[in-house]
Phi, psi and omega in degrees: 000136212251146195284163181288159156194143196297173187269139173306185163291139162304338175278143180237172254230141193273350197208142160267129171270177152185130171251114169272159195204114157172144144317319191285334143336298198282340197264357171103001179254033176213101155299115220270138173255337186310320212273291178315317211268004188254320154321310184275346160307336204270348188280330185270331183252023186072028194225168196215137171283142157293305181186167166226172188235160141242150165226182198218140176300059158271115183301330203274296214269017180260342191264314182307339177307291205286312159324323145321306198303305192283326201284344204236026182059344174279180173278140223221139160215123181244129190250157159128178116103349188262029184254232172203050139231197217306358140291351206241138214224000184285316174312314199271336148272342142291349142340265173322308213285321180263357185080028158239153198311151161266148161224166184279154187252134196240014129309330195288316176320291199281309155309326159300332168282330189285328162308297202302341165257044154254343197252001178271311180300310167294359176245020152069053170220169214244159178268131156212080199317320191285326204255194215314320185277356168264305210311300190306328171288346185292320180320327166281014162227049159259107206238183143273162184295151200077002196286154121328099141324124161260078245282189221223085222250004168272309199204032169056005200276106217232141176275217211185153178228178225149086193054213166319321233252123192248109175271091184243173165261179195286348169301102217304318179309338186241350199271310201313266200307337195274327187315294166333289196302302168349291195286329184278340181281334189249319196224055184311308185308357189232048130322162208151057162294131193050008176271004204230144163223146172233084191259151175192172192227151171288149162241106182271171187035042174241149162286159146342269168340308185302315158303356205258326172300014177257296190294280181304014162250015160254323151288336155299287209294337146218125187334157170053354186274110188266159197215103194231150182225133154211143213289145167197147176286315216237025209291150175278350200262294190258011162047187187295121163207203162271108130282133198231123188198178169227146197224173170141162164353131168320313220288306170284343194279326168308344199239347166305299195307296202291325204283321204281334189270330157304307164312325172283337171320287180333315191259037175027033182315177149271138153245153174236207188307166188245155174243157156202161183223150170219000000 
């Protein structure tokens, strides 16, 4: 039976986070992967990261995180910290970040026992729910109260929800998916496949500076349409130049673009290749 889970909120949430949690990130001995692969997740479905956070397995600055994360309505996913030993501090500050008790959850409960005789049965050993070191794994289905299950399609060890706010582990093998169900199971509605483009052109031999009353007149003029330029010196292919675009809806983003590319005519730039990304 695939787990229940409580209903979100209803308003739904205008922006994505993401809190990575861990020491081995910030200290280089692990390179966080989480991030690219949530973009592209996020990318498939017509969606954008907003920002993201790190954090280091400090209980203060990891409960000060998550306390953003709740306080700001958006949709938020934090991977790492949620298993259970002495490092791992994200349940009890999400605890902490809303002011509620942790309890054993008792689906969570129940997957886990049910992982702990499966991993008894494949080694041709006996189940043994009492003792310490099966007693000691309930832990990881210890949440705060009101939590949600996420179920977990690796090892049943399941993460947790909070409003918007989503708790998985850092293991890019059980977090990638459990990420995936979040979005397609809570937030189908905010899909948008094929609704988002992204067009721009190399610009050469321009300043910046020189470009940006161009760039704020193609946003006023046109609503929802963002206008982005980024510069690089050394491209091995196109040297110093400009990429100059605009991105937003197809439908607003054609006629911003047509507007931005004529105006570079006009001022008789060198151009180069046009790009689009959707």
């Amino acid at each position: 039976m695939p787990p229940r889970h409580s209903p979100l909120p209803e308003t739904l949430p205008t922006a994505v986070g993401l809190v990575i949690v861990g020491d081995e990130i910030l200290s280089g001995k692990r390179a966080d992967k989480h991030m690219a692969k949530v973009i592209e997740l996020l990318s498939a479905r017509g969606m954008q990261l907003a920002y993201a956070d790190y954090v280091g397995d400090a209980p203060e600055r990891i409960t000060a995180t998550l306390a953003r994360a709740f306080a700001s309505g958006d949709l938020v996913f934090s991977c790492g910290g949620i298993g259970a030993t002495p490092d791992d501090h994200t349940r009890q500050c999400a605890g902490a970040a809303l002011g509620r008790p942790l309890v054993l959850h008792p689906e969570a409960a129940a997957l886990i026992r049910e992982r702990m005789q499966d991993v008894a049965r494949e080694q041709g050993l006996p189940y043994e729910p009492d003792r310490p070191d099966n007693q000691h794994r309930l832990n990881m289905g210890v949440f705060p109260e009101g939590a949600a299950i996420i179920p977990n399609p690796y090892n049943k060890i399941a993460g947790f929800s909070l409003g918007h706010v989503h708790f998985v582990p850092g293991f890019p093998v059980m977090a990638w998916p459990m990420i995936e169900w979040v979005l397609d199971t809570h937030y189908a509605g905010l899909h948008r496949r094929a609704a988002w483009v992204e067009r721009s052109v190399v610009v050469y031999g321009a300043m910046e500076s020189a470009l940006v009353p161009l760039m704020e007149r193609i946003e006023r003029s046109h609503a929802g349409v963002k206008v982005f330029s980024l510069p690089s010196v050394d491209h091995p292919e196109h040297g110093r130049h400009i990429e100059l675009g605009v991105k937003g809806d197809p439908a607003a983003a054609a006629p911003a673009y047509a507007e931005l590319l004529q105006a570079l005519q006009d001022q008789a730039l060198p151009l180069g290749p046009e790009l689009v990304r959707s």
